[in-house]
N, C-alpha and C positions, 0 to 999 in steps of 0.2 A: 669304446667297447663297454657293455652293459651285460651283466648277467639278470636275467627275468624267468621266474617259475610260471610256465605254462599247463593249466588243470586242461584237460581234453576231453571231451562231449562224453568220453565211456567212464571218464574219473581217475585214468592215471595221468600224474604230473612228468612233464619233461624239462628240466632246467636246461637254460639257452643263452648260449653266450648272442649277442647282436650285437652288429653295426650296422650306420646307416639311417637313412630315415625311414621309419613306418609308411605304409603306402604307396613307394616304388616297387618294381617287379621285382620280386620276391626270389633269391638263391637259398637255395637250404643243403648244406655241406652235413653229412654222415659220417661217423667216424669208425673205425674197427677196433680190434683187440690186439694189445690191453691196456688201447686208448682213451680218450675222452676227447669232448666238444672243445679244447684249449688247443689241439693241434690245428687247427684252421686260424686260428689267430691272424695271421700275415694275410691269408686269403680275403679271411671279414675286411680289415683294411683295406686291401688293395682291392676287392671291388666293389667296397661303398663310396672309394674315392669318386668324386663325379669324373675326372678326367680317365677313369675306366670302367663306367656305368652309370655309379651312383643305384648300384643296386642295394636292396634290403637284403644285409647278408645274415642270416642263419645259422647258427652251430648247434643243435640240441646233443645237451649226454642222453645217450640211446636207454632204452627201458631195462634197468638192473645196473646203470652207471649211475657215480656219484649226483646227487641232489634230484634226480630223478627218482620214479615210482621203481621200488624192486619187487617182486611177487619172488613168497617163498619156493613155488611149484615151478619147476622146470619145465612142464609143458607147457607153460603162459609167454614160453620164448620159442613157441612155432613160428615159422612166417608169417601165418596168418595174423597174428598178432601184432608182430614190430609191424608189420603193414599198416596196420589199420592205428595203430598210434603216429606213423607218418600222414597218414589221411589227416587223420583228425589235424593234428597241426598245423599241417597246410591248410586244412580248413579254416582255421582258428586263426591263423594270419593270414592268409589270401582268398577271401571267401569267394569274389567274382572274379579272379583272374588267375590262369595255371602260373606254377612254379616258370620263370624262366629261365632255371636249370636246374637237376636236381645232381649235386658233386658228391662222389660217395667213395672211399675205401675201405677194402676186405670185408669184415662182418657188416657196415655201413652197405657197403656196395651188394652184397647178398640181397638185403635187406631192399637196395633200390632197385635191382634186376629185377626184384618181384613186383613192386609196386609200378615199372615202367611196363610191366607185360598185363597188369589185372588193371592198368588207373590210365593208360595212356592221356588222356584226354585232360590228365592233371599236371600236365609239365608238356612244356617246349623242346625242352632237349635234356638229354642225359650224358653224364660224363663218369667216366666211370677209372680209377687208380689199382693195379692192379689187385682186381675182384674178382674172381672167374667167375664167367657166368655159368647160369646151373649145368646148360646141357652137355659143356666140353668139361666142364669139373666133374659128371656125374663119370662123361667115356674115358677120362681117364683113371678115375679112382678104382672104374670096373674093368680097366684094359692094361692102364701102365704103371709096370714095376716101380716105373721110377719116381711116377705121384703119390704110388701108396707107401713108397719111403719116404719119399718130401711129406707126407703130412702123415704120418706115423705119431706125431706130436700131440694128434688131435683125440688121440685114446690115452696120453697121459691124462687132458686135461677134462676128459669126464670121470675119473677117477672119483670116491667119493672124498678121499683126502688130499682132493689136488687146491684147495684152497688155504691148507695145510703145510703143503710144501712150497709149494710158489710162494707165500712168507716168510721161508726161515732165510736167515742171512742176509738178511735186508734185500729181500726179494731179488736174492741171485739168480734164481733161474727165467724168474721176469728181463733182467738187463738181459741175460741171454739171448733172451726173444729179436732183440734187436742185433748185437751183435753177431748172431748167428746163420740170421736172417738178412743181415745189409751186406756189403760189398763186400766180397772176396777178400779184400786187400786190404780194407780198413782205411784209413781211422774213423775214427766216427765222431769228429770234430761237433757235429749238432748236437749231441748228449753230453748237455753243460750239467756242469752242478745247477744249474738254474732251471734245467730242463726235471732233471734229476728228480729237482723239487719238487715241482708240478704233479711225475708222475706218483711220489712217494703220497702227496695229499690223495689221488682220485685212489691209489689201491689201499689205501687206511684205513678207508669209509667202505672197505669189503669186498671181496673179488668172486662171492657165490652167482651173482648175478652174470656175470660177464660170462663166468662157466658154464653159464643156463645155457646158452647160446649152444654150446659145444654138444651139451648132453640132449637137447632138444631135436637135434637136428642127426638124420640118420645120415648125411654127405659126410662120411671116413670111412678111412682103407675098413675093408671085411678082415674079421679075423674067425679064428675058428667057432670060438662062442658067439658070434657078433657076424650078423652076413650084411649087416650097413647098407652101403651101397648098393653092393650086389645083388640086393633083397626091390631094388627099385627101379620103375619102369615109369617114364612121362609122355603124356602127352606133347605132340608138336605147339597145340595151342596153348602148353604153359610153358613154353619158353623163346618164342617171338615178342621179338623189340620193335616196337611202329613208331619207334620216336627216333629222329635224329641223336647217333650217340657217337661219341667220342670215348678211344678207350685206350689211355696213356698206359704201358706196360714198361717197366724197370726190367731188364731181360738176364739182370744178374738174381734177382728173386731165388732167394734158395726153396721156399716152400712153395713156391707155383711156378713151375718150372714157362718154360714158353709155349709149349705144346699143347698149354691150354687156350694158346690164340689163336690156334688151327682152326678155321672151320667156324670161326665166329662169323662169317658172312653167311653164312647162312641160316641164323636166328635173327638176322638185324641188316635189312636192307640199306638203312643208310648210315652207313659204318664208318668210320673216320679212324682208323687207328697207327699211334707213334708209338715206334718201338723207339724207347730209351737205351741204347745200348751200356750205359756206364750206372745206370738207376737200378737202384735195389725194392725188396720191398716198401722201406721209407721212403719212397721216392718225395712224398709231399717235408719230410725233415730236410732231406737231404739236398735237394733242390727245387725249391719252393719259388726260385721268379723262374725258374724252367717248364715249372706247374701251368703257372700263373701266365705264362708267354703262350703256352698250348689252349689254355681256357679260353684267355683273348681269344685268340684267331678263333674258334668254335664259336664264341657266341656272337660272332660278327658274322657270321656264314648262313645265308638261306634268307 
């Protein structure tokens, strides 16, 4: 495992964890919030091993995470932008040949649902850990009570002093995110003090960036000062998937309930998706060769 500062053709830098050798077909894993590029760890390994690919495996911290580019503007964290910093990337390490998968969760997978609907022609197949994608995340935040309570969260954290409070108490209300958010029942055996560590270094180094993401994006509940959602209307052609995609869902997930897997065949003709029954949002913490068992099978397929 190697971390490498990557500058990109527009001039923001993406730090990246890699394994692997340069010039195999190229996997590039995305992370979400209020993650970093260190939670793929197990995956870099297990498929740059040759006896399960031997691919070029990828982790960048996304744009506003530690040792990457942050932009003080919150609007420099549109889609259009993380997109075009995952182009560039991929550009920058696989110039003649598409991603042979693009693996992404939550804000990660946001980020890839876009670029697998605007870039097709630059990845093989898409896999995706519970992400919703735009068009069932947009009908429920505009239809169901019970998404715009599950992510009710997402108006704390564009708050202007929500950087503010997510720090005090050694970032209690951050371990919440996980504990609240993972299995019903507990425990949460993968949140070592060793893990602990890791996340205490990426939110040290500033959590304004991550927030961008939040404040940038009008997808949460409407409230009365705030019609978010409700205020938006897409076209069909911005959210069909022409890529083979895989879409593993933890069905304990307390902020995205399951009903946002309704109706995913029909943005995404070649659909492949496992319901996790015992996976939570963590699903890649929490069971990680369950991940890795589901990734196999998909990239051996077609």
């Amino acid at each position: 495992m190697k971390k490498q500062s990557v500058t990109l053709a527009h001039g923001m830098t993406l730090e990246c964890r890699m394994a692997g050798v340069e010039g195999r077909p190229l996997m590039l894993f995305l992370h979400g919030f209020p993650e970093a590029a260190f939670v793929w760890d197990e995956m870099l390994a297990h498929f740059s091993a040759p006896e399960h690919g031997g691919y070029w495996c990828v982790a960048p911290n996304l744009r506003g995470y530690a040792g990457s580019s942050s932009p003080t503007d919150a609007s420099l964290y549109r889609a259009k932008y993380l997109v075009q910093d995952l182009v560039a990337l991929k550009q920058a390490l696989s110039p003649d040949a598409p991603l042979a998968c693009l693996v992404a969760h939550d804000w990660g997978g946001a980020v890839a649902w876009n670029m697998a609907n605007q870039h097709p022609q630059l990845m093989q197949k898409l896999a995706i850990i519970n992400s919703p994608h735009t068009g069932t995340f947009l009908r429920e935040l505009q239809a169901s009570t019970e998404q715009q309570a599950a992510s009710a969260y997402m108006n704390f954290l564009i708050r202007p002093d929500a950087e503010v409070l997510l720090a005090q108490d050694d970032y209690r209300r951050l371990w919440a995110f996980f504990t609240n958010m993972g299995a019903a029942d507990g425990p949460y055996a993968w949140l070592t003090e060793e893990v602990k560590a890791q996340y205490r270094e990426v939110w040290s180094q500033g959590l304004t960036g991550a927030l961008n993401y939040y404040r940038a994006s009008p997808l949460r509940p409407p409230r009365a000062e705030d019609a978010a959602a409700a205020a938006i209307t897409l076209p069909a052609s911005m959210l069909q998937i022409l890529v083979p995609t895989l879409v593993l869902w933890g069905m304990q997930d307390i902020a995205l309930p399951p009903g946002l897997i309704d109706g995913l065949e029909d943005y995404i003709p070649d659909l492949t998706l496992e319901r996790i029954a015992d996976g939570s949002h963590w699903l890649v913490h929490e069971q990680p060769d369950l991940v890795a068992q589901h990734l196999s099978a998909f990239l051996k397929t077609g």
